[in-house]
C-alpha positions in Angstrom: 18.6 21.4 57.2 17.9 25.1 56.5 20.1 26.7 54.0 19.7 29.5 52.5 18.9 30.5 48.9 17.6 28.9 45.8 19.0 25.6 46.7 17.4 24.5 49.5 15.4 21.4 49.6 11.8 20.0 50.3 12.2 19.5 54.5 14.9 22.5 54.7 12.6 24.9 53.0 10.0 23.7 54.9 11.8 24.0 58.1 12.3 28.2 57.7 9.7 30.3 59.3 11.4 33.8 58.4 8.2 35.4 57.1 10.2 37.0 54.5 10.4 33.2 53.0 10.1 33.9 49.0 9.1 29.9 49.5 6.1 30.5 51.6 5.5 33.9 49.6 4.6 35.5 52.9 5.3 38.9 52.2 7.1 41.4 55.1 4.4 44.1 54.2 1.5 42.4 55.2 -0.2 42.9 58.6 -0.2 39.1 60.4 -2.7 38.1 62.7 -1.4 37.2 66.0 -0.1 33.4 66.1 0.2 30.6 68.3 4.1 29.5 68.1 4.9 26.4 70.0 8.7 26.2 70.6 10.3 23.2 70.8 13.2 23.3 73.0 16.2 21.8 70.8 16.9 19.3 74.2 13.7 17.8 74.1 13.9 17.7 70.2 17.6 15.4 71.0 15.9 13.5 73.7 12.3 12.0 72.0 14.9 11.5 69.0 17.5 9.5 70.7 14.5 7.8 72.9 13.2 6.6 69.5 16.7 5.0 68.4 16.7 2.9 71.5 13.3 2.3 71.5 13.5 0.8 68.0 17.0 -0.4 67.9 15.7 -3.2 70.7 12.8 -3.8 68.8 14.7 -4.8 65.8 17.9 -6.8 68.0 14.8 -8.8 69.6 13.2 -9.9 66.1 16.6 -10.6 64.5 18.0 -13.0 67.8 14.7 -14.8 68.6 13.2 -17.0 65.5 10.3 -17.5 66.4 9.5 -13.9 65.5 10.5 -14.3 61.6 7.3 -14.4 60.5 5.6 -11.9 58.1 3.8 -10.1 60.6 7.3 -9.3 62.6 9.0 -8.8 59.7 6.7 -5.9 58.9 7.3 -4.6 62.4 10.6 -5.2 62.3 10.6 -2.7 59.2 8.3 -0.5 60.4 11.1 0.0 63.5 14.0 0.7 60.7 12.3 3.2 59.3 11.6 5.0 62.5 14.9 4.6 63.5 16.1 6.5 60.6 13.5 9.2 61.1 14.7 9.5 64.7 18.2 9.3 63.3 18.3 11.8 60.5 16.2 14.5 62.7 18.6 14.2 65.4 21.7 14.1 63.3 20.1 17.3 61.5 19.8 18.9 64.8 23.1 18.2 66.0 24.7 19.8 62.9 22.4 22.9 62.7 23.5 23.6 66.6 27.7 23.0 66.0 27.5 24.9 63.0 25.3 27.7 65.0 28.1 27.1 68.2 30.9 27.6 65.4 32.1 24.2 65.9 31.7 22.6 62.8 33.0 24.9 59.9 33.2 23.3 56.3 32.4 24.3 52.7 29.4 25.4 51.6 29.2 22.7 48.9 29.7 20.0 51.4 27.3 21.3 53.4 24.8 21.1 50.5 25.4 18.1 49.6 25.2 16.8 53.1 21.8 18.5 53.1 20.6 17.0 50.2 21.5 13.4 51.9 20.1 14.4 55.1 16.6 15.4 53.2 16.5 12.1 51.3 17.0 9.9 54.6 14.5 12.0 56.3 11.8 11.9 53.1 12.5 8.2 52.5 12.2 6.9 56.0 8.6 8.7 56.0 7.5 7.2 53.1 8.8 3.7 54.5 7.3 4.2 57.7 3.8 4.9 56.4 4.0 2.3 53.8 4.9 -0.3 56.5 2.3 1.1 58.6 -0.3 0.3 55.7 1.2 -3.2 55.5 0.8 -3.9 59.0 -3.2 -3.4 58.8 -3.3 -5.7 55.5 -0.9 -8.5 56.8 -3.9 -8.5 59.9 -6.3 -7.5 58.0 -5.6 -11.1 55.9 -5.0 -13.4 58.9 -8.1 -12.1 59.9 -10.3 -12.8 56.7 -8.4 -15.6 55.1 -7.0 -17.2 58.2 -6.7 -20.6 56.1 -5.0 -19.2 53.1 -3.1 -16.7 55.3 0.4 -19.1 54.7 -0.2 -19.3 50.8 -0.6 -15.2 50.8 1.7 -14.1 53.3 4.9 -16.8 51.7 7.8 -15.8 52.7 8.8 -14.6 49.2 6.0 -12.9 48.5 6.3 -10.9 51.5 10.0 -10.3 51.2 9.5 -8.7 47.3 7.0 -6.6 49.1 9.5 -5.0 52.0 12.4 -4.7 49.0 9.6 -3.2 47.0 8.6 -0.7 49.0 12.7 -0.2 50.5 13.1 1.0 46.8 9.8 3.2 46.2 10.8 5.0 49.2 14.6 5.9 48.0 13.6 6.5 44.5 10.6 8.9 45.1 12.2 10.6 48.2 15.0 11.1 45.5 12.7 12.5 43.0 10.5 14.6 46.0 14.0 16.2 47.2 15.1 17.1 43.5 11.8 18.9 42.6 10.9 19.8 46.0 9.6 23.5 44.3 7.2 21.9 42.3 3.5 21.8 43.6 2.8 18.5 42.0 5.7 16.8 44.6 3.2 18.4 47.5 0.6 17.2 46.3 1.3 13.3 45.8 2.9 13.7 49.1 -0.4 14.6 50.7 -2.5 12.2 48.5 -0.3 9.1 49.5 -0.8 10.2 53.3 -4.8 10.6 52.7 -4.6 7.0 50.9 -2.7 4.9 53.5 -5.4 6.7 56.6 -8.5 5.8 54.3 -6.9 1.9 54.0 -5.8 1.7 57.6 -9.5 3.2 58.6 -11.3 0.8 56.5 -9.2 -1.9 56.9 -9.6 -1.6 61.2 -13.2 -0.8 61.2 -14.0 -4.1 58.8 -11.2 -6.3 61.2 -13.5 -4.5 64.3 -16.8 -5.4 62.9 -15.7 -8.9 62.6 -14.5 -8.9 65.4 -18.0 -7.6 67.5 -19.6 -10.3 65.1 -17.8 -13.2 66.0 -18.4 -11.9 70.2 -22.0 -11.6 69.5 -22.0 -15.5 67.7 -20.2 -16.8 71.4 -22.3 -14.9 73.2 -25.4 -17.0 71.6 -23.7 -19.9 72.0 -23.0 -19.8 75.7 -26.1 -17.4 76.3 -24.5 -15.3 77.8 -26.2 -11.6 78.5 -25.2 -8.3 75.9 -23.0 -6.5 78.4 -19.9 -9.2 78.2 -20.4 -8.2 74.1 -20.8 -4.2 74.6 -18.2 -4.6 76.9 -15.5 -6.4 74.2 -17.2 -3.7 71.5 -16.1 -0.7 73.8 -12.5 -2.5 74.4 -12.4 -2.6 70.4 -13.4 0.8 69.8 -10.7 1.8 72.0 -8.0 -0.2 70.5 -8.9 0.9 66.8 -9.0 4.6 68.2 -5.9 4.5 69.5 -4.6 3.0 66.4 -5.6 5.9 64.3 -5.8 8.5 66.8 -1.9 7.9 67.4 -1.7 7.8 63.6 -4.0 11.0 62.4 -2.6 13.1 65.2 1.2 12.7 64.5 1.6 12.7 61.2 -2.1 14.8 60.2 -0.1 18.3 61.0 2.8 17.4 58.9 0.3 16.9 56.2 -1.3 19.7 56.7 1.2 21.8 56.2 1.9 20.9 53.0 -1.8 21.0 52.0 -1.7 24.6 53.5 1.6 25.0 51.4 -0.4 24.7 48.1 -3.6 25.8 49.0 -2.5 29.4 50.8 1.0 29.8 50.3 0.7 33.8 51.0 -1.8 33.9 53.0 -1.1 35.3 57.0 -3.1 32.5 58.8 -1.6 30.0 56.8 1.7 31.7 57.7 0.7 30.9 61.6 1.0 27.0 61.0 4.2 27.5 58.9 5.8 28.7 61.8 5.1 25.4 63.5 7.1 22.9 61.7 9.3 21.9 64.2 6.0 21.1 66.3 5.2 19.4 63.3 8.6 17.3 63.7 8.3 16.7 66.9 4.8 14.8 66.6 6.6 12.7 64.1 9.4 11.6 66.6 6.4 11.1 69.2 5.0 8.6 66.7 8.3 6.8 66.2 8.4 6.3 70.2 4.8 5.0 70.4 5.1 3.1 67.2 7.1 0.0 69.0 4.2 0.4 72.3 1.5 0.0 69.8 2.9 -3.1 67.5 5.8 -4.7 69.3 5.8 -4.5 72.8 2.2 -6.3 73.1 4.2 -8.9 72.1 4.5 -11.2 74.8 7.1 -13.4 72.9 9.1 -10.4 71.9 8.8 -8.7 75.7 10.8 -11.8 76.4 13.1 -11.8 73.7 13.3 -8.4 75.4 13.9 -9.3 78.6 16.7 -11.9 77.6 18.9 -9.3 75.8 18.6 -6.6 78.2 20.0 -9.3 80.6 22.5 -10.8 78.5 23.6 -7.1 78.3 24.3 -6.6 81.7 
Protein backbone atom coordinates (compact mmCIF):
# COMPACT_ATOMS: atom_id res chain seq x y z
CA UNK A 1 0.00 0.00 0.00
CA UNK A 2 1.47 3.42 -1.04
CA UNK A 3 2.28 5.65 1.87
CA UNK A 4 4.08 8.28 1.84
CA UNK A 5 7.42 9.24 3.35
CA UNK A 6 10.41 7.45 4.80
CA UNK A 7 8.35 4.67 6.05
CA UNK A 8 7.09 2.98 3.32
CA UNK A 9 7.85 -0.54 2.49
CA UNK A 10 9.31 -2.84 -0.23
CA UNK A 11 5.86 -3.44 -2.50
CA UNK A 12 4.42 0.19 -1.40
CA UNK A 13 7.52 1.95 -2.53
CA UNK A 14 7.50 0.02 -5.38
CA UNK A 15 3.99 0.65 -6.15
CA UNK A 16 4.54 4.80 -6.51
CA UNK A 17 5.22 6.03 -9.98
CA UNK A 18 5.38 9.86 -9.00
CA UNK A 19 8.60 10.67 -10.90
CA UNK A 20 9.58 12.87 -8.12
CA UNK A 21 10.01 9.32 -6.16
CA UNK A 22 13.33 10.15 -3.91
CA UNK A 23 13.07 5.93 -4.00
CA UNK A 24 13.43 5.63 -7.75
CA UNK A 25 15.80 8.78 -7.68
CA UNK A 26 14.06 9.96 -10.85
CA UNK A 27 14.62 13.42 -10.65
CA UNK A 28 11.64 16.25 -11.77
CA UNK A 29 14.44 18.15 -13.81
CA UNK A 30 15.23 15.60 -16.21
CA UNK A 31 13.77 15.47 -19.76
CA UNK A 32 11.87 11.75 -19.95
CA UNK A 33 11.62 10.06 -23.05
CA UNK A 34 8.13 9.31 -23.97
CA UNK A 35 6.70 6.03 -22.18
CA UNK A 36 4.40 3.34 -22.78
CA UNK A 37 1.98 3.31 -19.50
CA UNK A 38 -0.48 0.48 -19.43
CA UNK A 39 -3.25 1.30 -17.03
CA UNK A 40 -4.88 -1.20 -15.22
CA UNK A 41 -8.42 -0.44 -14.60
CA UNK A 42 -8.83 -0.93 -10.67
CA UNK A 43 -12.17 -3.32 -11.76
CA UNK A 44 -10.32 -5.55 -13.64
CA UNK A 45 -7.50 -5.43 -10.96
CA UNK A 46 -10.72 -6.68 -8.30
CA UNK A 47 -11.97 -9.09 -10.83
CA UNK A 48 -8.66 -11.42 -11.92
CA UNK A 49 -8.11 -11.05 -8.01
CA UNK A 50 -11.28 -12.35 -6.74
CA UNK A 51 -11.30 -14.89 -9.90
CA UNK A 52 -8.09 -16.29 -8.41
CA UNK A 53 -9.63 -16.79 -4.76
CA UNK A 54 -12.25 -19.05 -6.25
CA UNK A 55 -10.20 -20.47 -8.57
CA UNK A 56 -7.88 -21.73 -5.85
CA UNK A 57 -10.16 -21.94 -2.98
CA UNK A 58 -11.93 -25.07 -5.03
CA UNK A 59 -8.68 -26.35 -5.82
CA UNK A 60 -7.78 -26.68 -2.20
CA UNK A 61 -11.68 -27.80 -0.84
CA UNK A 62 -11.24 -30.64 -3.65
CA UNK A 63 -7.80 -31.98 -2.30
CA UNK A 64 -8.78 -31.68 1.35
CA UNK A 65 -12.47 -33.73 0.80
CA UNK A 66 -11.26 -36.40 -1.68
CA UNK A 67 -8.25 -38.82 -0.23
CA UNK A 68 -7.20 -40.05 -2.76
CA UNK A 69 -5.53 -36.76 -3.65
CA UNK A 70 -3.26 -36.75 -0.29
CA UNK A 71 -0.38 -37.60 -1.89
CA UNK A 72 2.84 -35.57 -2.18
CA UNK A 73 2.31 -34.46 -5.58
CA UNK A 74 -1.31 -32.86 -4.51
CA UNK A 75 -0.06 -31.73 -1.56
CA UNK A 76 2.40 -29.53 -3.32
CA UNK A 77 -0.44 -28.30 -5.42
CA UNK A 78 -2.54 -27.96 -2.82
CA UNK A 79 0.12 -25.46 -1.44
CA UNK A 80 1.00 -23.96 -4.42
CA UNK A 81 -3.11 -22.92 -4.53
CA UNK A 82 -2.71 -21.31 -0.74
CA UNK A 83 -0.17 -19.29 -1.72
CA UNK A 84 -1.87 -17.97 -4.68
CA UNK A 85 -4.86 -17.49 -2.80
CA UNK A 86 -3.09 -15.15 -0.51
CA UNK A 87 -1.42 -13.30 -3.37
CA UNK A 88 -4.95 -12.86 -4.87
CA UNK A 89 -6.08 -12.03 -1.38
CA UNK A 90 -3.64 -9.48 -0.15
CA UNK A 91 -3.69 -7.56 -3.69
CA UNK A 92 -7.22 -7.35 -3.63
CA UNK A 93 -7.62 -6.50 0.06
CA UNK A 94 -4.79 -3.77 -0.71
CA UNK A 95 -6.91 -2.43 -3.55
CA UNK A 96 -10.06 -2.30 -1.69
CA UNK A 97 -8.37 -0.18 1.10
CA UNK A 98 -6.36 2.16 -1.22
CA UNK A 99 -9.97 3.00 -3.05
CA UNK A 100 -12.18 3.56 0.50
CA UNK A 101 -9.59 5.51 1.83
CA UNK A 102 -9.30 7.49 -1.76
CA UNK A 103 -13.55 7.53 -1.56
CA UNK A 104 -13.17 8.94 2.16
CA UNK A 105 -14.77 5.91 3.51
CA UNK A 106 -12.41 4.37 5.57
CA UNK A 107 -10.68 7.09 7.81
CA UNK A 108 -8.19 5.83 10.69
CA UNK A 109 -4.89 6.78 12.19
CA UNK A 110 -1.99 7.04 10.50
CA UNK A 111 -0.14 4.48 12.67
CA UNK A 112 -2.76 1.94 12.09
CA UNK A 113 -2.60 2.42 8.75
CA UNK A 114 1.20 1.66 8.86
CA UNK A 115 1.09 -0.98 10.57
CA UNK A 116 -1.70 -2.47 8.48
CA UNK A 117 0.69 -1.75 5.62
CA UNK A 118 3.52 -3.35 6.95
CA UNK A 119 1.15 -6.63 7.37
CA UNK A 120 -0.32 -6.23 4.04
CA UNK A 121 3.45 -6.08 2.46
CA UNK A 122 4.53 -9.21 4.46
CA UNK A 123 1.38 -11.39 3.13
CA UNK A 124 1.96 -10.10 -0.28
CA UNK A 125 6.09 -10.75 -0.16
CA UNK A 126 5.58 -14.09 1.66
CA UNK A 127 2.91 -15.63 -0.54
CA UNK A 128 5.41 -14.84 -3.56
CA UNK A 129 8.19 -16.47 -2.09
CA UNK A 130 5.79 -19.57 -1.22
CA UNK A 131 4.35 -19.67 -4.50
CA UNK A 132 7.66 -19.86 -6.40
CA UNK A 133 9.17 -22.19 -3.97
CA UNK A 134 6.08 -24.58 -4.42
CA UNK A 135 6.39 -23.99 -8.06
CA UNK A 136 10.12 -25.30 -7.82
CA UNK A 137 8.84 -28.31 -5.73
CA UNK A 138 6.32 -29.26 -8.16
CA UNK A 139 9.08 -29.80 -11.10
CA UNK A 140 11.34 -31.88 -8.44
CA UNK A 141 8.44 -34.00 -6.94
CA UNK A 142 7.94 -34.99 -11.06
CA UNK A 143 11.11 -34.63 -11.84
CA UNK A 144 11.69 -37.78 -9.11
CA UNK A 145 8.72 -39.95 -10.08
CA UNK A 146 10.11 -39.61 -13.30
CA UNK A 147 13.87 -40.67 -12.66
CA UNK A 148 13.49 -42.75 -9.60
CA UNK A 149 10.00 -44.06 -10.13
CA UNK A 150 10.96 -47.17 -7.81
CA UNK A 151 12.34 -45.24 -4.95
CA UNK A 152 9.79 -42.45 -5.61
CA UNK A 153 7.73 -43.72 -2.13
CA UNK A 154 11.03 -43.94 0.01
CA UNK A 155 11.86 -40.13 -1.23
CA UNK A 156 8.69 -38.56 -1.44
CA UNK A 157 7.51 -40.23 2.52
CA UNK A 158 5.07 -38.45 3.83
CA UNK A 159 7.25 -36.86 6.49
CA UNK A 160 9.82 -35.93 4.55
CA UNK A 161 7.58 -34.15 2.36
CA UNK A 162 5.60 -32.51 5.11
CA UNK A 163 9.14 -30.91 6.80
CA UNK A 164 9.62 -29.63 3.37
CA UNK A 165 6.03 -27.56 2.90
CA UNK A 166 6.58 -26.37 6.88
CA UNK A 167 10.05 -25.62 5.82
CA UNK A 168 9.51 -23.62 3.18
CA UNK A 169 5.78 -22.09 5.10
CA UNK A 170 8.54 -20.65 7.43
CA UNK A 171 11.43 -19.37 4.91
CA UNK A 172 8.72 -17.55 3.26
CA UNK A 173 7.40 -15.49 6.68
CA UNK A 174 10.75 -15.08 7.97
CA UNK A 175 12.49 -13.63 4.89
CA UNK A 176 9.42 -11.66 3.69
CA UNK A 177 9.79 -10.30 7.28
CA UNK A 178 13.29 -9.46 6.89
CA UNK A 179 12.70 -8.16 2.87
CA UNK A 180 9.87 -5.77 4.25
CA UNK A 181 12.09 -4.47 7.23
CA UNK A 182 15.08 -3.55 4.95
CA UNK A 183 13.20 -3.11 1.92
CA UNK A 184 15.85 0.16 1.21
CA UNK A 185 18.68 -1.94 1.13
CA UNK A 186 19.93 -3.01 -2.36
CA UNK A 187 21.14 -6.33 -1.11
CA UNK A 188 17.09 -7.34 -0.25
CA UNK A 189 16.68 -6.62 -4.30
CA UNK A 190 19.09 -8.40 -5.20
CA UNK A 191 18.48 -11.92 -3.45
CA UNK A 192 14.97 -11.23 -4.42
CA UNK A 193 16.04 -11.41 -8.09
CA UNK A 194 18.68 -14.16 -7.58
CA UNK A 195 16.04 -16.53 -5.92
CA UNK A 196 13.67 -15.87 -9.03
CA UNK A 197 16.66 -16.55 -11.62
CA UNK A 198 17.47 -19.78 -9.44
CA UNK A 199 13.91 -21.47 -9.25
CA UNK A 200 13.54 -20.63 -13.61
CA UNK A 201 17.15 -22.22 -14.17
CA UNK A 202 15.86 -25.49 -11.91
CA UNK A 203 12.34 -25.56 -13.40
CA UNK A 204 14.13 -25.19 -17.12
CA UNK A 205 16.51 -27.92 -16.49
CA UNK A 206 14.52 -29.94 -14.56
CA UNK A 207 11.51 -29.90 -17.70
CA UNK A 208 13.94 -30.13 -20.55
CA UNK A 209 15.73 -33.43 -18.76
CA UNK A 210 11.92 -34.87 -17.74
CA UNK A 211 11.20 -33.97 -21.89
CA UNK A 212 14.26 -35.66 -23.10
CA UNK A 213 13.32 -38.68 -21.29
CA UNK A 214 10.43 -38.51 -22.23
CA UNK A 215 11.16 -38.33 -26.46
CA UNK A 216 13.71 -41.21 -25.43
CA UNK A 217 11.41 -43.56 -23.99
CA UNK A 218 8.75 -42.64 -27.42
CA UNK A 219 11.57 -43.34 -29.70
CA UNK A 220 12.44 -46.95 -27.61
CA UNK A 221 8.35 -47.89 -28.40
CA UNK A 222 8.51 -46.79 -31.49
CA UNK A 223 11.42 -49.51 -32.20
CA UNK A 224 9.61 -51.86 -30.57
CA UNK A 225 6.36 -51.78 -32.46
CA UNK A 226 8.25 -50.31 -35.70
CA UNK A 227 6.30 -47.98 -35.96
CA UNK A 228 7.38 -44.87 -38.49
CA UNK A 229 9.18 -41.32 -36.92
CA UNK A 230 6.16 -39.12 -37.35
CA UNK A 231 4.03 -40.84 -34.33
CA UNK A 232 7.55 -39.87 -32.32
CA UNK A 233 8.03 -36.08 -33.86
CA UNK A 234 4.54 -35.90 -33.36
CA UNK A 235 4.67 -36.79 -29.24
CA UNK A 236 8.21 -34.47 -29.35
CA UNK A 237 6.09 -31.47 -30.73
CA UNK A 238 3.11 -32.24 -28.09
CA UNK A 239 6.15 -32.06 -25.38
CA UNK A 240 7.67 -29.06 -26.55
CA UNK A 241 4.44 -27.49 -26.27
CA UNK A 242 3.57 -28.62 -22.83
CA UNK A 243 7.22 -27.63 -21.39
CA UNK A 244 6.64 -24.19 -23.24
CA UNK A 245 3.69 -23.49 -21.84
CA UNK A 246 5.03 -24.46 -18.55
CA UNK A 247 7.72 -21.78 -18.53
CA UNK A 248 6.24 -19.50 -20.97
CA UNK A 249 3.23 -19.06 -18.37
CA UNK A 250 5.97 -18.89 -15.71
CA UNK A 251 8.81 -16.33 -17.40
CA UNK A 252 6.10 -14.13 -18.70
CA UNK A 253 4.17 -13.43 -15.34
CA UNK A 254 6.50 -13.15 -12.92
CA UNK A 255 9.86 -12.08 -15.52
CA UNK A 256 8.43 -8.18 -15.38
CA UNK A 257 8.11 -8.19 -11.76
CA UNK A 258 11.73 -9.24 -11.67
CA UNK A 259 12.69 -7.01 -13.85
CA UNK A 260 11.74 -4.32 -12.17
CA UNK A 261 13.62 -4.83 -9.35
CA UNK A 262 16.74 -5.65 -11.43
CA UNK A 263 16.10 -2.26 -13.15
CA UNK A 264 15.63 -0.84 -9.54
CA UNK A 265 19.41 -1.56 -8.82
CA UNK A 266 20.84 -1.39 -11.97
CA UNK A 267 19.37 2.30 -13.17
CA UNK A 268 17.56 3.63 -10.37
CA UNK A 269 17.79 7.40 -12.06
CA UNK A 270 17.85 6.70 -15.19
CA UNK A 271 14.51 8.08 -17.52
CA UNK A 272 14.00 4.73 -19.47
CA UNK A 273 14.31 2.84 -16.52
CA UNK A 274 11.70 5.30 -15.11
CA UNK A 275 9.26 4.09 -18.17
CA UNK A 276 8.98 0.46 -16.59
CA UNK A 277 8.61 1.90 -13.03
CA UNK A 278 5.56 3.34 -14.04
CA UNK A 279 4.28 -0.07 -14.88
CA UNK A 280 4.02 -1.87 -11.65
CA UNK A 281 0.58 -2.33 -11.44
CA UNK A 282 0.97 -4.18 -14.94
CA UNK A 283 3.51 -5.85 -13.31
CA UNK A 284 0.76 -6.92 -10.54
CA UNK A 285 -1.60 -7.76 -12.67
CA UNK A 286 0.61 -10.57 -14.60
CA UNK A 287 1.06 -11.97 -11.13
CA UNK A 288 -2.78 -12.31 -10.48
CA UNK A 289 -2.90 -13.81 -14.27
CA UNK A 290 -0.43 -16.45 -13.02
CA UNK A 291 -2.39 -17.29 -9.89
CA UNK A 292 -5.56 -17.94 -12.26
CA UNK A 293 -3.66 -20.16 -14.67
CA UNK A 294 -1.68 -21.74 -11.97
CA UNK A 295 -4.75 -24.22 -10.98
CA UNK A 296 -5.35 -24.78 -15.24
CA UNK A 297 -1.85 -25.79 -15.56
CA UNK A 298 -1.35 -28.29 -12.27
CA UNK A 299 -4.85 -29.17 -10.99
CA UNK A 300 -7.48 -29.12 -13.26
CA UNK A 301 -5.61 -31.87 -15.66
CA UNK A 302 -6.54 -33.73 -13.00
CA UNK A 303 -9.10 -36.06 -13.97
CA UNK A 304 -9.63 -37.36 -10.29
CA UNK A 305 -9.65 -33.83 -8.90
CA UNK A 306 -12.15 -32.51 -12.03
CA UNK A 307 -14.38 -34.95 -10.27
CA UNK A 308 -13.75 -34.26 -6.84
CA UNK A 309 -14.65 -31.01 -8.57
CA UNK A 310 -17.69 -31.87 -10.00
CA UNK A 311 -18.99 -33.53 -6.73
CA UNK A 312 -18.68 -30.31 -4.59
CA UNK A 313 -19.95 -27.91 -7.00
CA UNK A 314 -22.96 -30.23 -6.85
CA UNK A 315 -23.23 -30.94 -3.34
CA UNK A 316 -23.22 -27.09 -3.22
CA UNK A 317 -26.23 -26.60 -5.06
Amino acid sequence: MPLQGPQRRLLGSLNSTLPATPYLGLTTNQTEPPCLEVSIPDGLFLSLGLVSLVENVLVVTAIAKNRNLHSPMYYFICCLAVSDLLVSMSNVLEMAILLLLEAGVLATRASVLQQLDNVIDVLICGSMVSSLCFLGGIAVDRYISIFYALRYHSIMMLPRVWRAIVAIWVVSVLSSTLFIAYYNHTAVLLCLVTFFVAMLVLMAVLYVHMLARACQHARGIARLHKRQHPIHQGFGLKGAATLTILLGVFFLCWGPFFLHLSLLILCPQHPTCGCVFKNFKLFLTLILCSAIVDPLIYAFRSQELRKTLQEVLLCSW
